[in-house]
N, C-alpha and C positions, 0 to 999 in steps of 0.2 A: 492893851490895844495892839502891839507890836504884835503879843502872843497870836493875837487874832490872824490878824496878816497876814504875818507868816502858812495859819494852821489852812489859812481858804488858799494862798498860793499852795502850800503842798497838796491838797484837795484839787485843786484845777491840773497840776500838773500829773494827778494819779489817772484824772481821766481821762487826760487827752494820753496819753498812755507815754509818757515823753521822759527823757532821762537820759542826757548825757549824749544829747543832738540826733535822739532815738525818736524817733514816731512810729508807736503799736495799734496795731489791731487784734494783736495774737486772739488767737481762741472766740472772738464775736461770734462767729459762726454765718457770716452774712454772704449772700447769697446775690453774687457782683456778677449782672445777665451784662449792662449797656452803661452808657456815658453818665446816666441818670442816675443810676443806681453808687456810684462814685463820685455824686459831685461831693457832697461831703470831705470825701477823702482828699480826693483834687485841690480843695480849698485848702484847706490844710497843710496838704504838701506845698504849695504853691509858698502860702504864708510863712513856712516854717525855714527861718533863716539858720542855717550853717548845717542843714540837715544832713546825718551821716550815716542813720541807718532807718532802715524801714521794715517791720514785722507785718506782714498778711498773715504768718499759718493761722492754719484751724478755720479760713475762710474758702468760697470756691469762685474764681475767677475766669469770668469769660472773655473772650476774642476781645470785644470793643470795651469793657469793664479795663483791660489789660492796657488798651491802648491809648486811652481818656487818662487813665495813671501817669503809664510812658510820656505820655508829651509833659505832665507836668513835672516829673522828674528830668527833662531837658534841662536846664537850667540848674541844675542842683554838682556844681562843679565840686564841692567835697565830700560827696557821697562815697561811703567805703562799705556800709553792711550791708547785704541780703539775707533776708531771713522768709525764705519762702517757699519753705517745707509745706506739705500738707494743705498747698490750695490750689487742687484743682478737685476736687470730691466730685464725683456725680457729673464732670466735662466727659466727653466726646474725646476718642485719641487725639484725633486729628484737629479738636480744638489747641493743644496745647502748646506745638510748636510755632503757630502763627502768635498768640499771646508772650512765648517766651521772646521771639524775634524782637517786640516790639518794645518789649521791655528793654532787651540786650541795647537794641537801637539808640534806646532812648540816654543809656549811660554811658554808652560811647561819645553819644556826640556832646552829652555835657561835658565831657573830659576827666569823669570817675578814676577814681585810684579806688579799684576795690581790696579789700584785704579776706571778707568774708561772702562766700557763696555757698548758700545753704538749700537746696531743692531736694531736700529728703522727703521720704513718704509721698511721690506726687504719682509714679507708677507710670510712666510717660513713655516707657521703651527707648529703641533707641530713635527713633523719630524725635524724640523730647531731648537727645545728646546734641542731636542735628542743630534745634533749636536754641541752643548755647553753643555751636560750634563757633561762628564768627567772633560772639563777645569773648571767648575761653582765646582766641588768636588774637584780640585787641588789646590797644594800651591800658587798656581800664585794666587788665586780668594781670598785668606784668608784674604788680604787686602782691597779686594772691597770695595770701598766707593760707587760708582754710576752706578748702573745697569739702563738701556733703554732700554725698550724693545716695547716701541709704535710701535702701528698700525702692528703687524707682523701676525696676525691670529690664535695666539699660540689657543684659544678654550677651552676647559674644558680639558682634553688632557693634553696638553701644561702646561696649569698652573699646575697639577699635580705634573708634570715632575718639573717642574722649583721649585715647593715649598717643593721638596724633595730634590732636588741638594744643595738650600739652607740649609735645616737642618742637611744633612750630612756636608754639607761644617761647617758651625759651629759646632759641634761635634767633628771634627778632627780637625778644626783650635783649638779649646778649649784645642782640649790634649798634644797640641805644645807648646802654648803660649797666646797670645791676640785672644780673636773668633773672627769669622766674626765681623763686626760690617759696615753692610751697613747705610748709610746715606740717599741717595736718591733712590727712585723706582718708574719706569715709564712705567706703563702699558697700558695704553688710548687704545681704539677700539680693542682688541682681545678677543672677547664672552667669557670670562673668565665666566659668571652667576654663580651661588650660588655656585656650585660646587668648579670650579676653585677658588673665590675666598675664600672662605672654610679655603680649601689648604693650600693658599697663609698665611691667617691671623694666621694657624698656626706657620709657618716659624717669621713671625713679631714678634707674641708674642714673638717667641723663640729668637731672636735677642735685642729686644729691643733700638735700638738705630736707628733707622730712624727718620730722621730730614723733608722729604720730602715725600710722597704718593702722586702719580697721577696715577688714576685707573678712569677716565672718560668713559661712553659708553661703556659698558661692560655688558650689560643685567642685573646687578646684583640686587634682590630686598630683601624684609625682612632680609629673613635669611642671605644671603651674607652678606647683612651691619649689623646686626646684630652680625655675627662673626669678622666682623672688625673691630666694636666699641670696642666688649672684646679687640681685639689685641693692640689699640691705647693707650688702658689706659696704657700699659707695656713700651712706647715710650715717657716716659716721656721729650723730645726733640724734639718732634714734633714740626713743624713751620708749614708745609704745609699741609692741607689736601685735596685733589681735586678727588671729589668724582660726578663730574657733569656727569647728562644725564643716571642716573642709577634710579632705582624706589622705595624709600624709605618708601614710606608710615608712616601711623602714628608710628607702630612698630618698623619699623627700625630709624626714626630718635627720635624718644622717646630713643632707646638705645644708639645714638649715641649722644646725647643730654646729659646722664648720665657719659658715657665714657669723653667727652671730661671737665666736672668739675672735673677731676684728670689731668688736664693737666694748666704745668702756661705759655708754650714756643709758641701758637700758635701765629700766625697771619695774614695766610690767611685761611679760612674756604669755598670752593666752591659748595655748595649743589644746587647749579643751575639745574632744569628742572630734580627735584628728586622725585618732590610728594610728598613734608612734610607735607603738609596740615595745616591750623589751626592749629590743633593739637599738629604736630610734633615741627612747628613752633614756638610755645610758650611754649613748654618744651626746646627748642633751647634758646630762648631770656630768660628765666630763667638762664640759664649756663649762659651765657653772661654777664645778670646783676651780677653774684654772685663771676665770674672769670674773666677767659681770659685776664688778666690786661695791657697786649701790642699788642692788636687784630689791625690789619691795613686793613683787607678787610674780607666782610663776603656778599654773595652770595647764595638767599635764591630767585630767582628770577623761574620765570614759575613752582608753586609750589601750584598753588589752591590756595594761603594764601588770607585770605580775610583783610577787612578792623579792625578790632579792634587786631587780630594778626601780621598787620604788623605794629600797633602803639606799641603791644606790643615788637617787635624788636625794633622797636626805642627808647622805651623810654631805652630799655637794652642797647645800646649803650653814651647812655649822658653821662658817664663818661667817655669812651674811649677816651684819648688823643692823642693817636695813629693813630685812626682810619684814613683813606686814601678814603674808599669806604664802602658803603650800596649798595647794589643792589636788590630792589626787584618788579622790570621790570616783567610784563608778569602775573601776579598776579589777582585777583578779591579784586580789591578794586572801581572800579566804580567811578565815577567823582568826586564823594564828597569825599571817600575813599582819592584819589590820595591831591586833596586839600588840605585835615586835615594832612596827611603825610609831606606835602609837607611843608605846616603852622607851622608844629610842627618842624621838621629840621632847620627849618629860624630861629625858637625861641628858641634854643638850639646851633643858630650859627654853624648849621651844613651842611647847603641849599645845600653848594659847594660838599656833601662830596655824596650827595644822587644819584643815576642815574637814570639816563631816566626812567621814568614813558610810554612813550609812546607805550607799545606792551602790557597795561593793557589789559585786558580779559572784565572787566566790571565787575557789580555787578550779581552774580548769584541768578535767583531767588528760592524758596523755589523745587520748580519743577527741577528746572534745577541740582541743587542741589543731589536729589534723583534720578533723571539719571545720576549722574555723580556717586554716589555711585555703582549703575547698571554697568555704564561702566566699573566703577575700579575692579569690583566681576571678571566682566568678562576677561578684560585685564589680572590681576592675574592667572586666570584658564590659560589663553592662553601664559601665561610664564610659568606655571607647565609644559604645552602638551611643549611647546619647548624645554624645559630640558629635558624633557624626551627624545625624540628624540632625541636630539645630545648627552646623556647619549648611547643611545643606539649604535650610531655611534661610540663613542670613547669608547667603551666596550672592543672591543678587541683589540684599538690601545694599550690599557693605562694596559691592563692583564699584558703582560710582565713586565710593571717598578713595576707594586702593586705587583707581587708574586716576584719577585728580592728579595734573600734575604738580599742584603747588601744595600736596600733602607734606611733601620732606621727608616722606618716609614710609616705605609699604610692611606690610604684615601677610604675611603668604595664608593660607588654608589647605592643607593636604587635599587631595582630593578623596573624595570617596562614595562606596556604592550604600548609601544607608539602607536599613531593614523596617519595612513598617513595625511600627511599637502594637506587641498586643496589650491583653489586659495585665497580664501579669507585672510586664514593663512598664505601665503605666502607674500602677498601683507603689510599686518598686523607689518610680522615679517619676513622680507625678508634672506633668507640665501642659498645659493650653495644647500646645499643637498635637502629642501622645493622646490626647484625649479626644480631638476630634477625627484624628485619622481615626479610630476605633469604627467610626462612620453612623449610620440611622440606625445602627443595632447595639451601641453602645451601653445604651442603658441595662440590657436583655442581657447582654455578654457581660457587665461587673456582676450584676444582678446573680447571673450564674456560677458567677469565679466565687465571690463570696460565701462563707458560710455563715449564715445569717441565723442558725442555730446559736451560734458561739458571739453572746455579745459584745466584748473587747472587740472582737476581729469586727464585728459592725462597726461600730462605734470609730476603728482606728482607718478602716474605709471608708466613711462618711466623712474625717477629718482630711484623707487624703485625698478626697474628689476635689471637698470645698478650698482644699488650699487653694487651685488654678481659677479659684470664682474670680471676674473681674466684672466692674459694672462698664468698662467702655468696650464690651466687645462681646456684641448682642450674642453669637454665634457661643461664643465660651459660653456666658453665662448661664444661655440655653441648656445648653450642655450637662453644663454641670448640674442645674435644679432639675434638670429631667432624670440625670444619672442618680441624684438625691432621692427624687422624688420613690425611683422605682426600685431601688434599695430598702428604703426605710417602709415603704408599704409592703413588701414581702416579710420583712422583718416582724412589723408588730401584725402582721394577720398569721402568723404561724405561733402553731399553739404553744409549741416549747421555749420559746422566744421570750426573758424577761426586760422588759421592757423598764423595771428598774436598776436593774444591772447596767443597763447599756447606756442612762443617764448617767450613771455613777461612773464608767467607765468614762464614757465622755470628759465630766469633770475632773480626773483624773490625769488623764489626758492633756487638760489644756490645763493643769500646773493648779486647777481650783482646790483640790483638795487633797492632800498625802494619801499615797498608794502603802498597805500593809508588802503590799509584792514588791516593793522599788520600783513601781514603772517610771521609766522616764517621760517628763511632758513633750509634747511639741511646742515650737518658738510658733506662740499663736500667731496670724495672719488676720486681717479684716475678712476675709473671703470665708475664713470659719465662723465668723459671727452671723453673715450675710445669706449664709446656707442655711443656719440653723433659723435664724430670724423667718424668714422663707418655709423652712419646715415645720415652725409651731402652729404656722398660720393652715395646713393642712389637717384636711378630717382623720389622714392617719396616725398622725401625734396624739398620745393621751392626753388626757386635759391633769390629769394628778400629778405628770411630771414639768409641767409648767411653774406650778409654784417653787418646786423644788430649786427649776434652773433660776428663775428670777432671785429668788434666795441668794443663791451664790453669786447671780452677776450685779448684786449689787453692793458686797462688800470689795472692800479697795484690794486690790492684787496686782502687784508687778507684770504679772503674765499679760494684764487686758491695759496694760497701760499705752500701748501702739498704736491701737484701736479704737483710738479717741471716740470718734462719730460713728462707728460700726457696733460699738457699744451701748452707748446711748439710744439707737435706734433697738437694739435687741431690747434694752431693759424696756422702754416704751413698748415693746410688740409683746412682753410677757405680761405685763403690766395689765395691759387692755385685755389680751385674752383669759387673764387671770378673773379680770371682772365680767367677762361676759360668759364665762361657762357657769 
């Protein structure tokens, strides 16, 4: 009988979704328009005595949905978790900062000690930072240990905002009691570039107590990491630093190479697909050999490093007894390169510790070499023209918080004369605003730049429109599936054009299935799901390579695990169309 009891309490407590002063909804998927639509939930919060944290993701929450919530969470004076990633799906921009207000609102005035704030994957811009700005400078926030703010769009903008909510919030936590003292920050995919993170690394410094950084894919080059290196050395507690997919060069990680020999706590290091170069690289494995004494993973990987640079990592690792992982995949070390690397690990009894070698580049010759210098002048130039640009864009979002006088603290913007982005730049450095300047002839002009002969170069254009797909921002979206649209119908109406080719490349592409060539994937986005969902559904999509995509998206893969609901809706739209050709 007791057995019983027990087995129906653990069953009531699986559904109400509750554990440890927790109430979930993760992943339901329900669809919160009005007051109505949340009594349920309402009830619930209301009832649930010493509640501490509250999970919505995987749900999409509206204005009065938001605000029906907010009042019953008034009352909830021990509240410490937010967990509310991934619901706004399918909202309106402009819905979301009045919904976060009310939310913020509501945990304020119960007198919340937050520890966790978690608003990943909502895509909110910085309007949506706006909307956390007062709660992020409230007492509820003084506590913050783990801020999330992946993948939200916040932009140079955004990060402004937020690295000023930070320094005021510390400033007034300071003249109460304990300051801020954040621990974890997770920023990945919102164009934060030099600027935003700037910002940011001033707020770090000013805190000093971060134990974690994930700023991946963030345009940010020299000078960004450079301003972040100062910051780190002040974070003497650093564990984590995850700085992948941003553009380092020698400058920047020479400085971040100096920054981290004042640090004894790290132990993961991700500089992956950063451009450290030779250079940066063995001012890197210097640190290394001379510190970091409980290093467990270091990630130097798609970085130009050649062959005598990435023995010189290795040999900075032989004493680490720690160590878990070497990663320096995607490299120019060349067959011999990869051999001697390889020879050297086994003989330091480290063989197991090394990874996949297999997406090596090869050895670059002297030529190759000095075009790739070429390329980097130029690439650089063409990060300046992008800053500039979206400087100029968020000029007079961001006026208001820089002249505020009770920010505590301003962030200047160079000025400058930006260049309209053509197709090339677009293509280059794909983004929402580059895409509409192109104007009513956008479609005509990629259509043209492309050579839609060569199906990779299709395929890898089609990826690069759909990344800028948003569903709150009718004008983008347009854009983008009209740009889709008149790409991929020149493509499969021309006779030379393999139309299975350019699936397979696709798949390839977005990480589904191994490249014989090493091509590298792109970090899928929902907006590539949401394009192609969109284009199966047109007469110029074959009907034979439907099965084929459905096939793949419905075995499990890490690459589509982002794109929860962007997913599901593809596999659905192949699914039907598979049954009705």
């Amino acid at each position: 009988m007791a057995t019983d009891i027990v087995s129906q309490l653990a069953d009531s407590l699986a559904k109400a979704g509750v554990e440890e002063g927790e109430l979930s909804y993760k992943g339901q998927g329900r669809k919160l328009d009005d007051s109505k639509s949340v009594e349920e939930i309402v009830k619930e919060i209301k009832d649930f005595e010493g509640l501490q944290a509250l999970r919505l993701e995987g749900n999409t929450v509206g204005v009065e949905a938001a605000k029906a919530i907010a009042k019953a969470l008034e009352t909830k004076s021990q509240f410490k978790r937010c967990f509310w990633s991934d619901m706004f799906t399918g909202r309106l921009r402009s819905e979301i900062p009045p919904a976060l207000n009310s939310l913020g609102d509501a945990l304020m005035l119960a007198g919340a000690k937050l520890t966790v704030l978690d608003l990943s994957d909502n895509a909110f811009g910085p309007d949506g930072v706006k909307g956390i700005e007062q709660l992020l400078k409230s007492p509820a926030c003084y506590t913050l240990q783990e801020l999330r703010l992946n993948n939200c769009g916040m932009g140079i903008g955004g990060g402004k905002i937020l690295a000023t909510s930070l320094i005021e919030c510390h400033k007034k936590s300071s003249g109460e009691g304990p300051p801020l003292s954040l621990k974890v920050f997770v920023a990945g995919r919102n164009r934060l570039e030099n600027d935003g993170a700037t910002a940011l690394a001033q707020s770090f410094q000013l805190m000093g107590s971060l134990e974690e950084i994930h700023m991946p894919q963030n345009g940010i080059n020299h000078p960004g990491v450079t301003a972040l290196a100062k910051a780190v050395q002040h974070n003497p507690n650093l564990r984590t630093l995850n700085l992948n997919d941003n553009t380092f060069t020698e400058e920047g990680a020479i400085a971040m190479a100096k920054a981290l020999k004042d640090l004894r706590s790290i132990q993961v290091i991700n500089f992956g697909d950063c451009l450290v170069r030779p250079v940066g690289a063995t001012a890197i494995a210097e640190t290394v050999s001379e510190g970091l004494p409980i290093l467990k993973e270091l990630n130097l990987s798609f970085g130009e490093i050649t062959e005598e640079a990435a023995l010189a990592v290795a040999h900075a690792v032989t004493n680490k007894n720690q160590l878990e992982k070497l990663d320096l995949n995607g490299n120019y070390l060349g067959e011999d390169g990869c051999k001697a690397l390889k020879d050297f690990m086994k003989g330091i009894n480290m063989a197991e510790l090394l990874a996949s070698l297999s997406d090596d580049e090869g050895e670059p010759g002297d030529e190759d070499e000095d075009e790739d210098d070429d390329d980097d002048d130029d690439e650089e130039e063409e990060d300046v023209e992008e800053e500039e640009v979206e400087e100029e864009e968020e000029e007079e979002e961001d006026e208001e918080e820089e002249q505020d006088e009770n920010t505590g603290s301003k962030f200047s913007t160079p000025p400058s004369a930006p260049r309209p982005p053509d197709v090339s730049s677009f293509l280059s450095f794909p983004s929402p605003d580059k895409l509409l300047k192109l104007g009513a002839k956008r479609a005509t002009l990629i259509e043209q730049q492309v050579d839609v002969a060569d199906a990779r170069k299709t395929a890898e254009a089609f990826l690069k429109i759909a990344s800028v797909y948003t569903e709150d921002n009718n004008e983008v979206k347009n854009a983008v599936l009209e740009s889709v649209d008149a790409l991929l119908k020149k493509a499969f109406s021309t006779n030379s054009f393999q139309g299975y080719n350019f699936v397979s490349s696709l798949l390839v592409l977005l990480g589904l299935i191994k490249s014989e060539d090493k091509v590298k994937p792109v970090l899928v986005v929902a907006g590539h799901l949401q394009a192609l969902e969109h284009a199966v559904h047109q007469d110029y999509f074959p009907k034979e390579s439907v099965a084929v995509l459905e096939a793949f998206m419905s075995r499990h893969n890490k690459s589509l695990e982002s794109c929860g609901s962007s997913r599901h809706k593809l596999q659905f739209t192949l699914q039907r169309a598979r049954t009705e050709s």
